[in-house]
Structure formats: structure tokens, C-alpha cells
C-alpha positions as CSV (number, residue, x, y, z in Angstrom):
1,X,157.1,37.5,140.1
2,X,158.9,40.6,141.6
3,X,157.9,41.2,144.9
4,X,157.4,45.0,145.1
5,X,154.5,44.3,142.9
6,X,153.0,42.9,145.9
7,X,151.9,46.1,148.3
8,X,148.7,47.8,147.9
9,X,151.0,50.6,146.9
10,X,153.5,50.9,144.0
11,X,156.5,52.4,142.9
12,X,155.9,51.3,139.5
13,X,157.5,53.1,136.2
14,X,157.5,52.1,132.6
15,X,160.9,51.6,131.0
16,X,161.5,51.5,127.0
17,X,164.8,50.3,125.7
18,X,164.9,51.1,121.9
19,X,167.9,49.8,119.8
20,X,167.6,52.0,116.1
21,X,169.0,49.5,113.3
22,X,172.0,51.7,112.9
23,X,173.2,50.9,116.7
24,X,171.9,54.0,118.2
25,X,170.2,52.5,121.6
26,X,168.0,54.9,123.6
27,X,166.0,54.3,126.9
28,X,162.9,55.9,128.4
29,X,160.7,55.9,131.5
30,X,157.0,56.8,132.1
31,X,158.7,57.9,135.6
32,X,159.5,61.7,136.1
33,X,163.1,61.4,136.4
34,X,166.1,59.9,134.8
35,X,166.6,55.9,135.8
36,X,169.8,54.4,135.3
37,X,169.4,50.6,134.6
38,X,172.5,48.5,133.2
39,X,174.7,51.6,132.5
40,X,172.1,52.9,130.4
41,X,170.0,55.9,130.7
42,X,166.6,56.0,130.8
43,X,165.2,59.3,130.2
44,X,162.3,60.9,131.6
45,X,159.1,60.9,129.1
46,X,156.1,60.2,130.9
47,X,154.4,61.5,127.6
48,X,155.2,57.7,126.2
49,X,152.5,55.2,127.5
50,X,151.3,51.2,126.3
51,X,148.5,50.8,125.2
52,X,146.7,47.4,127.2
53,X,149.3,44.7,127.5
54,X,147.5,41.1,127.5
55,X,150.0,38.1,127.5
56,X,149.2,34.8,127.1
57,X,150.6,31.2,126.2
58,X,148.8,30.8,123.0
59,X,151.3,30.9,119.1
60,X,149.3,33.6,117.9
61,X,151.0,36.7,116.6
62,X,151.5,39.4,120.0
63,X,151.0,42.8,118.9
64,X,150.9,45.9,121.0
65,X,149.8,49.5,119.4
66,X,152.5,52.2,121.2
67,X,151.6,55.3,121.2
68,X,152.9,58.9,123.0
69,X,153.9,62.9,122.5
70,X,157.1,63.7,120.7
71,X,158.7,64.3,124.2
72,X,162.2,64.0,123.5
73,X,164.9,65.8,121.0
74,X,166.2,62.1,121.0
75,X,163.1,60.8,119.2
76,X,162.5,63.8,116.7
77,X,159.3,64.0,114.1
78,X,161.9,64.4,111.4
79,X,163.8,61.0,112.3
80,X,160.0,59.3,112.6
81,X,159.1,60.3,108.7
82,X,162.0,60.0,107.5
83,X,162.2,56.1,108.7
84,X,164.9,55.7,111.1
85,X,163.0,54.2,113.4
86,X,161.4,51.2,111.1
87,X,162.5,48.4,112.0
88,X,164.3,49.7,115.8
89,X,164.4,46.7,118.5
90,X,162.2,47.4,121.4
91,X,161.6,45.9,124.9
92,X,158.9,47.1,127.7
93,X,159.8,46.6,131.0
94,X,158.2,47.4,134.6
95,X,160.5,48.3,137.6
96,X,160.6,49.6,141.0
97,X,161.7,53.7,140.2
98,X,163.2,53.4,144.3
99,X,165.2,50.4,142.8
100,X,165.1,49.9,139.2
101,X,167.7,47.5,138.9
102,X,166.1,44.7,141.6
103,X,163.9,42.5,139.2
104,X,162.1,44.2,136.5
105,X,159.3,42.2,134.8
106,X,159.7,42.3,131.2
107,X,156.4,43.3,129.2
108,X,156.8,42.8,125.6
109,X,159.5,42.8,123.3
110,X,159.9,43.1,119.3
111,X,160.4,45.5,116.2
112,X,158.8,48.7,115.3
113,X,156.5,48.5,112.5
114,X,156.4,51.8,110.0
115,X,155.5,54.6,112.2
116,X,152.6,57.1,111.8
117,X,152.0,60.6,112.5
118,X,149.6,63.2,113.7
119,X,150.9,66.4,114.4
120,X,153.0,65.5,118.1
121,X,151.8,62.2,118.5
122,X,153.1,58.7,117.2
123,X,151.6,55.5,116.9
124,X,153.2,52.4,115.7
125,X,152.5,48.9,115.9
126,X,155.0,46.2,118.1
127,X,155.4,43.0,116.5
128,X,156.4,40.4,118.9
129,X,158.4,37.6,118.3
130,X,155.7,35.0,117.2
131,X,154.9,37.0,114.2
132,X,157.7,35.1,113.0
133,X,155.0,32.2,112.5
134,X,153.4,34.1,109.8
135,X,156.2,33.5,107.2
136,X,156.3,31.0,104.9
137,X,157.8,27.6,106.1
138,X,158.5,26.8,102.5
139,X,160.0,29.1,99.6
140,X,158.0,29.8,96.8
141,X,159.0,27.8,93.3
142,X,159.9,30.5,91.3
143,X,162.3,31.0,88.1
144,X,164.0,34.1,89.4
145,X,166.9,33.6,92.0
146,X,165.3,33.9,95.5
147,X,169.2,34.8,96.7
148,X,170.3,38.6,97.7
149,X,173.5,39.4,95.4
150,X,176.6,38.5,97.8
151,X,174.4,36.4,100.8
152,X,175.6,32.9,102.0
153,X,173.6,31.5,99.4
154,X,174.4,33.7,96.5
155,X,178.4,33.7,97.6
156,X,179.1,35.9,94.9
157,X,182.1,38.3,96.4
158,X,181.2,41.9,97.0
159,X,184.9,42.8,97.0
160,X,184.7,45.7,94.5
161,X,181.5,45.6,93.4
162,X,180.9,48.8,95.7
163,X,182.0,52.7,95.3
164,X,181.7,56.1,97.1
165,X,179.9,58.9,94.8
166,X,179.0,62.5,95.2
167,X,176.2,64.2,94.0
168,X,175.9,66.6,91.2
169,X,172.7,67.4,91.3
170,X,169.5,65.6,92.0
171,X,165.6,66.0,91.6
172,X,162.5,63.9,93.1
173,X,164.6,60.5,92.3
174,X,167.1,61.2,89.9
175,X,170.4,61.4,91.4
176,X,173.5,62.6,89.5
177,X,176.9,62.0,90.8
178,X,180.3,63.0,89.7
179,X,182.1,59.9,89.4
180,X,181.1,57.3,86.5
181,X,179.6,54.4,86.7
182,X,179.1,51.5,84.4
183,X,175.7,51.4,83.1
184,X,173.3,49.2,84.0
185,X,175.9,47.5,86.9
186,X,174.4,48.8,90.0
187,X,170.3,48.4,89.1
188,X,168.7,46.5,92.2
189,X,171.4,47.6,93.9
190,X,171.7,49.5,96.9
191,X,172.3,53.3,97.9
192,X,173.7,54.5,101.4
193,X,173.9,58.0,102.2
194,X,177.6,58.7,104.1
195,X,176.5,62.4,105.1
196,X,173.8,65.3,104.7
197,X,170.6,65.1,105.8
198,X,169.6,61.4,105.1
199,X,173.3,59.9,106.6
200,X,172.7,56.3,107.5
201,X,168.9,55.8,105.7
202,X,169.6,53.5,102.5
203,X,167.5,53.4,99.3
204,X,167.2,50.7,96.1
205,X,168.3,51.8,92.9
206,X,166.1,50.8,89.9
207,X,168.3,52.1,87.1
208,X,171.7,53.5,86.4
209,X,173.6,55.9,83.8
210,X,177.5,56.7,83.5
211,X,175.8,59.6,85.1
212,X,173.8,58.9,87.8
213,X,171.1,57.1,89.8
214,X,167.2,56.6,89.7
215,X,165.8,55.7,93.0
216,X,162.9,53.5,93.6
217,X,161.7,56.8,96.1
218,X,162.5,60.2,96.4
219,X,164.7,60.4,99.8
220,X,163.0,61.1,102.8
221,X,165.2,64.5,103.2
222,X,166.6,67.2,100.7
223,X,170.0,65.8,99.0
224,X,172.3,69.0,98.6
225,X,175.3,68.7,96.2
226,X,177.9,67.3,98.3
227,X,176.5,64.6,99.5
228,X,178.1,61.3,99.5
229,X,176.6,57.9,99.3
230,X,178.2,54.6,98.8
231,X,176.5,52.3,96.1
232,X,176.3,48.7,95.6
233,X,176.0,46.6,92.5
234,X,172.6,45.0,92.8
235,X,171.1,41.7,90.3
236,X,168.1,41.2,88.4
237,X,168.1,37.8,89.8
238,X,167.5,36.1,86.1
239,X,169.9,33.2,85.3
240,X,170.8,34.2,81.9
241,X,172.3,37.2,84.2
242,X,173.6,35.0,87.0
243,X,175.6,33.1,84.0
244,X,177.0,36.4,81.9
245,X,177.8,38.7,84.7
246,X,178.6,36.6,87.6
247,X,179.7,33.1,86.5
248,X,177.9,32.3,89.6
249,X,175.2,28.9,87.8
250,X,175.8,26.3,90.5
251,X,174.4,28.9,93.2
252,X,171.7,29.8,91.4
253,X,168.5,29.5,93.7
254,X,165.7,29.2,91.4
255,X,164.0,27.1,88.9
256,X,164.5,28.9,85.7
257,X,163.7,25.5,82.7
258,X,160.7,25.3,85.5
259,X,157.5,24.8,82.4
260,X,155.3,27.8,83.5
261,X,151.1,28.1,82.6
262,X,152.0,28.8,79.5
263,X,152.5,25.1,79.0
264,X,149.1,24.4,79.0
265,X,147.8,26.4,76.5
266,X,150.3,24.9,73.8
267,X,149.1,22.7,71.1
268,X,149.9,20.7,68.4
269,X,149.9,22.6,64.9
């Protein structure tokens, strides 16, 4: 344990290191001023407070609510809604604000759950390394391909199977673009926007035209013609599919002559 925790008086400040998943890294402290702790700065929000921290030995599942006032231009209400911050890396750490670099005691570490707002304030719920535990040990039987189109598993090859579109025009979830597309290619597939307003939030696409897109969700943000967003070819992960359009059989991963209940309920005429 670091010794500066041992004095009836401490120099004690929060520090928040938060890695977005598309590589923006940002760092806070509950401390009044700006720390600098392994070339990175951590910026003054003493609005951003833990909630009680209680660490133990046990496997069960460590959560931790966060909570705090929109205190920063880094961290904006906009970014919040629209999602950027799902899924962001995060580790808690205590240190000594006279010497934050001379052992800091980690707190918690994990990823950002969806985050929710009211007015100023966020909350959003840490989930900590051993929630891992939760997921299945086994994979489900099931006759649609449990592979994502173009993983290690699936191997199918990616090369050319993506493109760069611009939009037309676009309402709630329908998205046209200028450039045509083979029907029917890129549903399942996946949509990332290259500029405007939602640059670097992705989307699935549950249909296509020659023409243009449908969306599984409106985007977070306002599209404006102009906008560019590269698309990927997506799979409706059934073999008859897997066979026709991607000659792909012998990576298959799912049980599709598996008898299902409806087995049970045939008869002998």
C-alpha cells in the first residue's frame, strides 16, 4: 500500500483515465488543477466523483455506478447521447496531487456501460473485469452461423466487399446515397460515417436498394447531404447463403440439418 496514505492528513485526488473506442484517450482529476501522470493530462473536474468503491476477493461481477456534472468541453452532452462513449475503457486511480506519479493505488478498472442523462449530470454503470464470468462458457446450438462475416472463424476475405458512399438525401432511417449498390449485398452489414456530425459512430444496415440504405436506427445526429460513410457487405448467416454467395461451407459455424421441435410434432400419415 502507498505510503502517503498513511498520515492523519492527505493529499489525496481522484484520477480517471478514459480511452473512447475510437482511440481518443482523456484523463481527469477530482483535484483542482491539472496533474500530469505518464505524459498524460489529467484535467481538473472535481465535478466527477465515485460513488462507494468496495473491493473484495470474491468472482462475483464488480460494478461501480459513476456519476458527475458535464464539467468539461472534452466530455460533451452531445457525445454522451449520441454514444461515443459506450463502450470507452476506464480506470480509477488514487494518487498523491504533491506527487502523482509516486505509487498510485488503482481503484477499479473496466468499460462504460450505455450512459444516461439528466439535464448536466451523467450516470453510467462500470463493468469490471469479472463480468466477463457472466457469458456463456458454451455457444448456443443453433442452425444460423454464429460467425461475424470476414472473422477468423468465418475467413471470408473483406477485400472488396466494402465502398465509400455519399448521401443524397436521408429521413429518420432511410439513407440515399449517390453511388449504386448491388441490392440486397450489404443487408447485416455495417455503416461508418467518414464525416458530418456522426464521424466515427457506426450503424447496422437492415436492407439495401441500388439506391440507398435502411438503418436499423435513425443516427444519433442530423445527416446533411454530403456526408460520407463507408459500408460493408454484411450476411444473413443462413447456409444456403453461406453456399451461393460466399462459397465459404467448410467454415460454416452452425448446425443447419440440426432436426428442430418441429420434429416432434410429425406423424405418420
Amino acid at each position: 500500500m502507498a505510503t502517503w496514505l498513511d498520515p492523519e492528513l492527505t493529499t489525496l485526488a481522484f484520477c480517471w483515465r478514459l480511452a473512447r473506442p475510437d482511440g481518443i484517450v482523456l484523463g481527469f482529476t477530482s483535484h483542482d488543477r491539472d496533474l500530469v501522470i505518464g505524459g498524460l493530462t489529467y484535467r481538473a473536474a472535481p465535478g466527477m466523483v465515485p460513488s462507494a468503491i468496495e473491493r473484495g476477493a470474491s468472482l462475483e461481477a464488480d460494478t461501480v455506478d459513476l456519476s458527475g456534472v458535464l464539467s468539461s468541453d472534452a466530455i460533451s452532452a452531445t457525445d454522451l447521447t449520441a454514444g461515443r462513449w459506450d463502450g470507452a475503457q476506464l480506470r480509477l486511480f488514487a494518487v498523491d496531487w504533491t506527487a502523482p506519479e509516486v505509487d498510485p493505488v488503482p481503484l477499479v478498472r473496466g468499460t462504460l456501460g450505455a450512459v444516461q442523462m439528466a439535464g448536466d449530470q451523467f450516470e453510467v454503470e462500470l463493468q469490471g473485469p469479472t463480468a466477463a464470468l457472466d457469458a456463456p462458457v458454451i455457444e448456443t446450438i443453433s442452425p444460423d452461423c454464429r460467425a461475424e462475416l470476414g472473422d477468423a472463424r468465418c475467413r471470408v476475405d473483406l477485400a472488396g466487399r466494402s465502398m465509400i458512399v455519399t448521401v443524397t438525401s436521408s429521413s429518420e432511417a432511410e439513407i440515399a446515397v449517390s453511388t449504386a449498390i448491388v441490392a440486397s449485398d450489404f443487408a447485416y452489414g455495417r455503416l461508418r460515417w467518414l464525416d458530418g456530425a456522426n464521424a466515427g459512430l457506426s450503424a447496422t444496415i437492415l436492407a439495401n436498394s441500388s439506391a440507398g440504405l435502411t438503418l436499423a436506427e435513425p443516427p444519433p445526429l442530423p445527416v446533411a447531404v454530403g456526408d460520407r460513410a463507408e459500408i460493408t457487405q454484411g450476411c444473413d448467416r443462413r447456409f444456403a447463403t453461406c453456399i451461393a454467395r460466399f462459397a465459404n461451407a467448410p467454415n460454416f459455424r452452425g448446425e443447419p440439418h440440426l432436426p428442430g421441435n418441429d420434429l416432434l410434432t410429425r406423424y405418420v400419415s
